[in-house]
C-alpha positions as CSV (number, residue, x, y, z in Angstrom):
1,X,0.0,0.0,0.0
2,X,1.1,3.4,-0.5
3,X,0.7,4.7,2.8
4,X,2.2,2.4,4.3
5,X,6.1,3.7,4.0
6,X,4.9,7.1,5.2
7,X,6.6,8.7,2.9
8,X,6.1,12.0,3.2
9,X,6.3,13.1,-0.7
10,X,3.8,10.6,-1.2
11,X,1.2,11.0,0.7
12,X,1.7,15.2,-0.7
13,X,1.3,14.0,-3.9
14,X,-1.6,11.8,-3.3
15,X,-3.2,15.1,-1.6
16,X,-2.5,17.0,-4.2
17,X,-4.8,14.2,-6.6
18,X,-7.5,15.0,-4.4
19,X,-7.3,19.1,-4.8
20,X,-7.5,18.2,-8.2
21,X,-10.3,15.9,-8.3
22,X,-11.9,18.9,-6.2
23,X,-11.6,21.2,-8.7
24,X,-12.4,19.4,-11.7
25,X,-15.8,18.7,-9.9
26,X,-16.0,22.6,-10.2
27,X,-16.3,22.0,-14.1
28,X,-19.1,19.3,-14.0
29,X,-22.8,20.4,-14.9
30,X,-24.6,20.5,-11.1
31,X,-27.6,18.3,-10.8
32,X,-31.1,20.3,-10.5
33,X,-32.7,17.7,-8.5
34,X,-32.5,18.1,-4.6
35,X,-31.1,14.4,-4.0
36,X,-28.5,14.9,-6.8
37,X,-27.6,18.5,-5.0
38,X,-27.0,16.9,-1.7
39,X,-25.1,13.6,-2.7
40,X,-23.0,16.8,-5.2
41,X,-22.1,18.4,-2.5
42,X,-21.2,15.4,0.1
43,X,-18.6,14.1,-2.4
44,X,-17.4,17.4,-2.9
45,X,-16.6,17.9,1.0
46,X,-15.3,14.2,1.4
47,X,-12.6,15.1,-1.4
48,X,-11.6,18.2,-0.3
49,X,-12.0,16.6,3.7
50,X,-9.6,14.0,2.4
51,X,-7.1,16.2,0.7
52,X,-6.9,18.6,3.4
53,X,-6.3,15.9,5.8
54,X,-3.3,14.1,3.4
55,X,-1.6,17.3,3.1
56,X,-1.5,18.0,6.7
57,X,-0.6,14.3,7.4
58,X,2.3,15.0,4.9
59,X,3.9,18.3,5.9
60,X,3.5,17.4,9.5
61,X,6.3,14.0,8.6
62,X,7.9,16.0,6.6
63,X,8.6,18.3,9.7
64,X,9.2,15.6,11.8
65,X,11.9,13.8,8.8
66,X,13.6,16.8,9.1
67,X,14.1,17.5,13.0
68,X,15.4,14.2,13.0
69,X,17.6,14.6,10.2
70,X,16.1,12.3,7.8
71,X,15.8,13.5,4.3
72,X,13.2,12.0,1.9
């Protein structure tokens, strides 16, 4: 698995995947019905939940590689 290494870099660029995905939601025709509204905008805030999440995961061990003098 990806994650599992904790590589710093990584898990960044996998954040950065979901900023994307994020934004190219931007560009998709919005649904008119209610439902379709709602379940939009859940999957919307799950991706950019999620990407927020991986990039603070990521700069936080990237912090901590380099206090302890690991370079990745």
């Amino acid at each position: 698995m990806l994650l599992r290494e904790k590589n710093p870099r990584v898990i960044i660029k996998i954040g950065m995947v979901f900023v994307l995905c994020f934004f190219v939601m931007n560009l998709l025709p919005h649904p008119t019905s209610s439902l379709g509204d709602g379940l939009f905008d859940g999957v919307h805030g799950v991706l950019l939940g999620v990407a927020i999440g991986l990039l603070m995961w990521g700069t936080y061990l990237n912090g901590k590689n380099r206090r302890a003098g690991n370079r990745n």
